[in-house]
Wavefront OBJ file of the C-alpha trace (Angstrom):
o trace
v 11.483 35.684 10.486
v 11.850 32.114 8.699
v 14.762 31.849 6.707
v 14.009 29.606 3.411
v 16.714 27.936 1.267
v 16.465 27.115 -2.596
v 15.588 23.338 -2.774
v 18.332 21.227 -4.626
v 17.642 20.552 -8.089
v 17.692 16.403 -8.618
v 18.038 15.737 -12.299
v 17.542 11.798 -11.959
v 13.556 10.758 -12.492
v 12.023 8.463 -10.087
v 9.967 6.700 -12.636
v 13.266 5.877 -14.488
v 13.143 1.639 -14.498
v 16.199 1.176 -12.591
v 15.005 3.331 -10.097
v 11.477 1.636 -9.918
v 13.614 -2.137 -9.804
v 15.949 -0.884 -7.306
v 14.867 1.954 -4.935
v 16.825 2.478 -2.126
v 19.909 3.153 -3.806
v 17.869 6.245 -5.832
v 16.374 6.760 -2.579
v 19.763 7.348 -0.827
v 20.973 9.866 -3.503
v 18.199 11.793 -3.407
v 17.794 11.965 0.343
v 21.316 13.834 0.504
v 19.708 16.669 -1.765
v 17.910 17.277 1.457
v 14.268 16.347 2.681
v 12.658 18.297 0.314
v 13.979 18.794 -3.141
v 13.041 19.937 -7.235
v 12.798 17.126 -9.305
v 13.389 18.397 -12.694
v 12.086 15.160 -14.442
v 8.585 15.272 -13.189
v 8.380 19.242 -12.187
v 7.685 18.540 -8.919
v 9.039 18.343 -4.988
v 10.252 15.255 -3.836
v 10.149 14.736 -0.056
v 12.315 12.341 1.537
v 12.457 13.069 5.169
v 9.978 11.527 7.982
v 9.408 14.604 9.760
v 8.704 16.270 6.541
v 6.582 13.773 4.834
v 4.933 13.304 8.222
v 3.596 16.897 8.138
v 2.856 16.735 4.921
v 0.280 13.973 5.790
v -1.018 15.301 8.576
v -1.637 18.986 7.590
v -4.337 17.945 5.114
v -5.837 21.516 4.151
v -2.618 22.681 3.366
v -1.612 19.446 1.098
v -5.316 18.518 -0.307
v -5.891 15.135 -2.038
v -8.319 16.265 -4.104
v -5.765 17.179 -6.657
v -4.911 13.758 -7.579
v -2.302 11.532 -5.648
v -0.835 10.957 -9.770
v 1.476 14.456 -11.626
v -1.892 15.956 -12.625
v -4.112 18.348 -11.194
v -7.294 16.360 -11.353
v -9.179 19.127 -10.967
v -8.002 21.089 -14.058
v -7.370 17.695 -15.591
v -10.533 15.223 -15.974
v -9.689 11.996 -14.347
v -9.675 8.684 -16.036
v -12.303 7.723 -13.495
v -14.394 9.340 -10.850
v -12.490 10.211 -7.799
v -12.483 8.432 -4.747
v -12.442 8.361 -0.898
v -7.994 8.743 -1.549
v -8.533 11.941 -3.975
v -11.246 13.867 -1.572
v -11.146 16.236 0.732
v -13.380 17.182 3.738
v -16.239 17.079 4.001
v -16.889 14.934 1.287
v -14.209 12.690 2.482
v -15.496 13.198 5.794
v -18.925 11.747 5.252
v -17.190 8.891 3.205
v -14.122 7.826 5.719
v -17.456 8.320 8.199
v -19.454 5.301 6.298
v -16.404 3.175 5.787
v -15.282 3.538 9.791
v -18.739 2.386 10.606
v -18.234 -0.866 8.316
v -14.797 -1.642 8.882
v -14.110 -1.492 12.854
v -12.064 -3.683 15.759
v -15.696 -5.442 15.897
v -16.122 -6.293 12.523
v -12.610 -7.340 11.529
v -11.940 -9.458 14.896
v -14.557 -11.387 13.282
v -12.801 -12.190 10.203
v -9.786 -14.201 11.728
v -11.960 -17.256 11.488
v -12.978 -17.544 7.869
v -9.627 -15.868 7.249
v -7.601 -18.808 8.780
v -8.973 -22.087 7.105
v -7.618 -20.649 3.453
v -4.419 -19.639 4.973
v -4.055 -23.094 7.125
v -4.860 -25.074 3.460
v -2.790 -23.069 1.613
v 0.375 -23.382 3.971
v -0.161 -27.292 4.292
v -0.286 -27.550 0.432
v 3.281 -26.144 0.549
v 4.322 -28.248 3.130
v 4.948 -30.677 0.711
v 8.026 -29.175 -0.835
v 11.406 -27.721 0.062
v 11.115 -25.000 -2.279
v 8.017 -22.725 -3.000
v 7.386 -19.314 -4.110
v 6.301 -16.801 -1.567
v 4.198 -14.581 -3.713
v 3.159 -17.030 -6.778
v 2.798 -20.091 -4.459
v 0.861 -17.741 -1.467
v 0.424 -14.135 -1.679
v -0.876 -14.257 -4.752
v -3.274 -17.113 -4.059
v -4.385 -15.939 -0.166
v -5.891 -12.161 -0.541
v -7.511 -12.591 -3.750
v -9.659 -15.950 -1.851
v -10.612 -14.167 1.193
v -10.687 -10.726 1.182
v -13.241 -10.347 -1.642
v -15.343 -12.848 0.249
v -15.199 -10.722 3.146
v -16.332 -7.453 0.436
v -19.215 -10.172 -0.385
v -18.573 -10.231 -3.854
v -19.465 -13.131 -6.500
v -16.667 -15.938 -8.026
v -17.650 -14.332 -11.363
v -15.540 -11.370 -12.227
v -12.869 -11.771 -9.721
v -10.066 -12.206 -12.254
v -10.403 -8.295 -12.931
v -9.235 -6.922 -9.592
v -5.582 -7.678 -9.923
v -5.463 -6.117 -13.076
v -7.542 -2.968 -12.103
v -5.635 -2.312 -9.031
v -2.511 -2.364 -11.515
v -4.530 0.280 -13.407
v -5.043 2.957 -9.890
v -1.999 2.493 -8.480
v -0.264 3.069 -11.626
v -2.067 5.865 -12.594
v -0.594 7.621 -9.913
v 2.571 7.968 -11.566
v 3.294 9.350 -15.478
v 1.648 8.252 -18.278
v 5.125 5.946 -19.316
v 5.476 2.151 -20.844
v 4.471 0.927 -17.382
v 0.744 3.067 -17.035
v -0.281 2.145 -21.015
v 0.878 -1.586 -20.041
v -1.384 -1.405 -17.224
v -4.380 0.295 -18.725
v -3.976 -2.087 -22.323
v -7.270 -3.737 -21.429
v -8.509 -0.752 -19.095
v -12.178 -0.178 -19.974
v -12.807 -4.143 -19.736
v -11.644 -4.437 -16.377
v -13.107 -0.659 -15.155
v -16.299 -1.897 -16.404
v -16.254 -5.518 -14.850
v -14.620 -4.205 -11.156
v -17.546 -1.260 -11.219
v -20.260 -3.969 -11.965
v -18.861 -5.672 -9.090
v -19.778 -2.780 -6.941
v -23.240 -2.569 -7.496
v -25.694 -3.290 -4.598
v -26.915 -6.202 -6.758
v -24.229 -7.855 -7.405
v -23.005 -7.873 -3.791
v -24.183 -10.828 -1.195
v -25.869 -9.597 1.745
v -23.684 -9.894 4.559
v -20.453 -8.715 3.296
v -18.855 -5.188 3.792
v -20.020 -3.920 0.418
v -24.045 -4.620 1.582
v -23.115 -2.706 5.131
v -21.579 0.235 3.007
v -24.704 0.286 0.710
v -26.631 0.364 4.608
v -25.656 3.469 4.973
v -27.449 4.719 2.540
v -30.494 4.199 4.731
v -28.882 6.353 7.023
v -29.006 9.024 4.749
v -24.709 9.373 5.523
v -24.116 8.831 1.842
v -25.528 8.107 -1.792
v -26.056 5.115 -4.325
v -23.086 6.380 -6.235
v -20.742 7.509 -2.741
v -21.567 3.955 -1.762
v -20.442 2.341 -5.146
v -16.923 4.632 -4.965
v -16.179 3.413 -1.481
v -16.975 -0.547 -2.342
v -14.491 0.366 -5.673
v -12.182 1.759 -3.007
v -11.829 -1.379 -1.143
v -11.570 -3.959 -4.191
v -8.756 -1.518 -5.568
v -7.187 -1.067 -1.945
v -7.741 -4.227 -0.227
v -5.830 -6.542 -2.693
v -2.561 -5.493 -4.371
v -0.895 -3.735 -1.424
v -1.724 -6.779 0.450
v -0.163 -9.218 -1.798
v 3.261 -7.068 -2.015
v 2.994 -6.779 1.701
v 3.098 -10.601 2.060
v 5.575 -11.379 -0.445
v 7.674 -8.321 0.610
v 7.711 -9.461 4.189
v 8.766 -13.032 3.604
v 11.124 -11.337 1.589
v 12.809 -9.675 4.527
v 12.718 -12.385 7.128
v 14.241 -14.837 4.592
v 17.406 -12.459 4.284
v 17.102 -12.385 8.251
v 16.996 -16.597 9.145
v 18.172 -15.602 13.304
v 14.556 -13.247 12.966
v 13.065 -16.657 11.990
v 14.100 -18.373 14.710
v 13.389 -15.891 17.286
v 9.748 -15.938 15.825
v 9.451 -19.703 15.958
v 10.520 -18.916 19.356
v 8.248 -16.416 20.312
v 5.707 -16.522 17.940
v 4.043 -13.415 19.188
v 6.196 -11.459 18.295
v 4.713 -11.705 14.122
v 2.786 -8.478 14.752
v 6.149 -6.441 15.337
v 8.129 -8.284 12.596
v 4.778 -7.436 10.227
v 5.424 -3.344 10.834
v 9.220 -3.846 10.969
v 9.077 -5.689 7.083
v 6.534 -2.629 6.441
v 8.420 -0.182 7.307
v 11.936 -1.180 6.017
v 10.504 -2.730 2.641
v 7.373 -0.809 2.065
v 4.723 -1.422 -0.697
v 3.423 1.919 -1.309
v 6.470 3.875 -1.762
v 5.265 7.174 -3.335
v 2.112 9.510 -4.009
v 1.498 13.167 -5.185
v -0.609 15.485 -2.995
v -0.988 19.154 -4.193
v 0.094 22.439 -2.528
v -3.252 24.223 -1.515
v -1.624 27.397 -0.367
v 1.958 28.646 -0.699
v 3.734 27.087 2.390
v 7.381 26.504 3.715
v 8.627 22.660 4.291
v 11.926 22.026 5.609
v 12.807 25.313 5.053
v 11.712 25.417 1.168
v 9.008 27.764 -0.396
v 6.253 25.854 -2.283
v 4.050 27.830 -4.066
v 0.428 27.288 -4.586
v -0.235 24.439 -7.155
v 2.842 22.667 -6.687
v 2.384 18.616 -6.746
v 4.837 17.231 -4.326
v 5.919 13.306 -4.385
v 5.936 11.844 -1.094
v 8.506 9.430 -0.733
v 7.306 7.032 1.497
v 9.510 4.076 1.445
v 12.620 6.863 1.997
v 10.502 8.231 4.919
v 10.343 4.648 6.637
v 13.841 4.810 6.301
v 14.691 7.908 7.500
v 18.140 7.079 9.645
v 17.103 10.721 11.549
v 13.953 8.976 12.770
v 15.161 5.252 12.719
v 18.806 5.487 13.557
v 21.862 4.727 11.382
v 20.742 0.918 10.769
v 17.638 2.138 9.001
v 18.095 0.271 6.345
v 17.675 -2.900 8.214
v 15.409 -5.500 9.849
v 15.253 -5.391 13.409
v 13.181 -7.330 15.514
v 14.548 -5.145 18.440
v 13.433 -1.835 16.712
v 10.152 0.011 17.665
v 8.861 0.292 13.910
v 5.264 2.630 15.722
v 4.798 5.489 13.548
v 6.048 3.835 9.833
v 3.488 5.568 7.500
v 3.473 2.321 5.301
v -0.168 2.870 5.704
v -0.443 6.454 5.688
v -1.084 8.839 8.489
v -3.803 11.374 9.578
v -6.752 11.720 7.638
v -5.876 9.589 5.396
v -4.387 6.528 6.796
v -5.792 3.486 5.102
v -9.037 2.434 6.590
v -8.417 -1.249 5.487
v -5.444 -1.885 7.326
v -6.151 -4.060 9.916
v -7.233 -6.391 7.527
v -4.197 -6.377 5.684
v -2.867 -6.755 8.775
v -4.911 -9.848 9.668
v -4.156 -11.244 6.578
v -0.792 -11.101 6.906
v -0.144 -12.057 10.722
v -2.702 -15.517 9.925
v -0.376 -16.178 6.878
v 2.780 -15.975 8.991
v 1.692 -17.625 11.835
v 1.194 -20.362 10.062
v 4.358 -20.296 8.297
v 6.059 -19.913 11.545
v 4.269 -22.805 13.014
v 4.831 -25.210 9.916
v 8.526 -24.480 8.588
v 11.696 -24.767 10.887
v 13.712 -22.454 8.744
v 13.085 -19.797 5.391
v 15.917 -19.019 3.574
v 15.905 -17.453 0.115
v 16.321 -20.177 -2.663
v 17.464 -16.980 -5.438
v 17.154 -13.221 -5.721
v 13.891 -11.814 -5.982
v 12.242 -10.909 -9.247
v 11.215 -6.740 -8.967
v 7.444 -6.081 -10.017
v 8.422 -3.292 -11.677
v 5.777 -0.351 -10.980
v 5.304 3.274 -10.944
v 4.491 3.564 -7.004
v 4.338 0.002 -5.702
v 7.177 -1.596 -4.794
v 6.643 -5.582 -4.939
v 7.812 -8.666 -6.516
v 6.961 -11.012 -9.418
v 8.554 -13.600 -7.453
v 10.244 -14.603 -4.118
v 11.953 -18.020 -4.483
v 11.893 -19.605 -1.047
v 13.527 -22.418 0.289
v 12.270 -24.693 3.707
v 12.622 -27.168 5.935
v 8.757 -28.435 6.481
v 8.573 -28.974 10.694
v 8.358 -32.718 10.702
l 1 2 3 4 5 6 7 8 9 10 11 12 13 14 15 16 17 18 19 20 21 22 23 24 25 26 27 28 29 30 31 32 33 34 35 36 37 38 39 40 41 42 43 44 45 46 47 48 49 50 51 52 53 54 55 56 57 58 59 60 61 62 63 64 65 66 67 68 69 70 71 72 73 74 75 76 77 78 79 80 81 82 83 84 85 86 87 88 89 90 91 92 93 94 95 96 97 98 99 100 101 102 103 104 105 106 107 108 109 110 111 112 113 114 115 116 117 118 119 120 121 122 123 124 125 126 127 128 129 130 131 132 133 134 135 136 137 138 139 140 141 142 143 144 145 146 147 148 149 150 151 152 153 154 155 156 157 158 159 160 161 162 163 164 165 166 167 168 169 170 171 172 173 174 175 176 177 178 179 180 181 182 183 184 185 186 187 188 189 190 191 192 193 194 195 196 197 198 199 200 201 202 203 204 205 206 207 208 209 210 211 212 213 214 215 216 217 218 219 220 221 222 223 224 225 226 227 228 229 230 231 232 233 234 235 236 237 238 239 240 241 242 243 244 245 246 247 248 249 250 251 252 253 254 255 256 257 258 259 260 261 262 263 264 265 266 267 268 269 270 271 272 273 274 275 276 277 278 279 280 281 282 283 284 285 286 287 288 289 290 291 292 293 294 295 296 297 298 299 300 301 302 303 304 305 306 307 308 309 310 311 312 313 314 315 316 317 318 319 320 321 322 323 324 325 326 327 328 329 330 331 332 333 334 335 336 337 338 339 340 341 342 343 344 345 346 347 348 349 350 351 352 353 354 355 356 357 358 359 360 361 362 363 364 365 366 367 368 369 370 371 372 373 374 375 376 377 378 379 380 381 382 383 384 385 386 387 388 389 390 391 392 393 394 395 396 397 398 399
């Protein structure tokens, strides 16, 4: 027989501001509750530990998506917009993650490191031109937003709405506070702009969104499945890749020796990619909901129950990653970080956030002999992403 303990009762609220600016201290506090805990601010469990959090994304019928990844039960409480491939459940999510896999594939993304290098390679050279620059004003924000919805196949016109509307989804899946009515201010403009975007007519026809609308033909999915998973991407495929820039230049400029050993070895960029991702993660936290009452880490969650999945505590578990969690390592093994997820729902568009961001630093790496920060980081501050309005950067251009 299973013995089950009362979870710890954490009285602090994660979406509190100084929490959101500063995690890891929160983080730290609430991972000695234990790794699975009440929060009494938001009503709901809070899981902090990498084996836990790792079941919890894996066992996928017990913790469904389909309840929202925000506090509310989206299927009790209509959602601000039509779910999507991240709030389903099989089969429907099976037939969509089906369509998507047979767009987005080693194949199809191999052949985006071409197109994908000539913005990075102008970008970097621009910067080569100062001793100072901006790593997510100056770059990240500049890089994703050029290629990646060329890749999607989408038109210049409208473009300026996806930052904004990705503000709006990943927001949304935290409380309704300051920072969610900032973020949906100008909400039905930019909903209506990103889903004109995603209609077969307004796409190109060689881009992902025409292959997704392909499998239509098929007969794998519909005119409106096909829309939601083109939506999916633009809201996906642009934020989380601009924090993951800026948030790993943010690491290896605390870490100058890393630098080195990557000008050294420049190979290496892959593993320092997953190492930043893991130790400075930009999706730190979503709600699944509790199917079926189940025990986790020894605690009894009854049916219903929303638990917050702490991601960015997860990827710095010291039980999984030793007692220098907390840090960079180039000579860590960061395999199995969910940065990106895991199971069925790991994000499909990873490895082009991944391409992305290994072109970008390989080109740093090849055109500035050292990165240092210039000042502290600015915090984005955000209910689940964790980012930055700006990384102030200083260089030495290779001469």
């Amino acid at each position: 027989m299973t013995t089950t303990i009362e979870p710890a009762v954490f009285t602090e609220d994660p979406f509190d501001e100084a929490a959101l600016k500063d995690p890891y201290p929160f983080l730290q506090r609430l991972r000695e509750a234990g790794p699975v805990s009440y929060l009494e601010a938001t009503g709901s469990y809070a899981i902090v530990g990498y084996d836990e959090g790792y079941e919890v994304l894996m066992d996928f019928e017990t913790f469904i998506s389909s309840g929202g990844l925000g506090p509310h039960d989206i299927r009790k409480d209509e959602a601000w917009r039509p779910p999507s491939i991240l709030e389903s459940d099989p089969p429907i999510h099976t037939v969509m993650r089906r369509a998507l896999t047979g767009v987005i594939n080693p194949s199809t993304v191999r052949a985006l490191r071409e197109p994908f290098t000539a913005p990075a390679v102008e970008i970097v050279n621009d910067l080569t031109q100062f001793d100072r620059f901006d790593a997510v004003t100056d770059l990240a924000e500049k890089y994703p937003i050029r290629v990646f919805p060329d890749a999607v196949g989408l038109p210049q016109e409208g473009r300026e709405h996806l930052l904004p509307y990705g503000n709006m989804v990943f927001n949304a899946f935290g409380p309704e506070n300051y920072i969610y009515q900032q973020a949906f201010a100008e909400g039905d403009a930019h909903s209506a702009a990103v889903m004109k975007l995603c209609q077969r007519e307004s796409l190109d026809d060689s881009g992902f969104g025409a292959k997704i609308y392909e499998r239509i033909n098929d007969g794998l999915i519909t005119e409106e499945q096909a829309a939601l998973l083109v939506r999916a991407l633009l809201s996906a495929g642009v934020d989380t890749t601009i924090f993951g820039i800026g948030n790993t230049l943010s690491v290896l400029a605390r870490y100058p020796e890393a630098w080195q050993r990557l000008r050294e070895n420049p190979s290496m960029a892959k593993f320092a990619i997953d190492e930043a991702l893991r130790v400075e993660s930009p999706f730190q936290k979503f709600h699944r909901t509790v199917a079926t009452a189940t025990t986790l880490g020894g605690v009894d969650l009854p049916e219903g129950a929303k638990v917050l999945v702490f991601v960015g505590a997860a990827n710095r578990d010291p039980a999984k990653w030793g007692d220098d969690a907390a840090e960079f390592s180039l000579d860590r093994s960061s395999s199995g970080h969910v940065a990106f997820g895991m199971g069925l729902h790991q994000c499909v568009g990873q490895p082009i956030a991944r391409l992305e961001m290994e072109i970008v630093l390989q080109q740093l790496l090849e055109k500035f002999e050292t990165l240092e920060l210039a000042d502290e980081p600015v915090p984005f501050i955000h209910n689940v992403l964790r980012g930055f309005e700006s990384v102030p950067l200083k260089v030495s251009p290779k001469r």
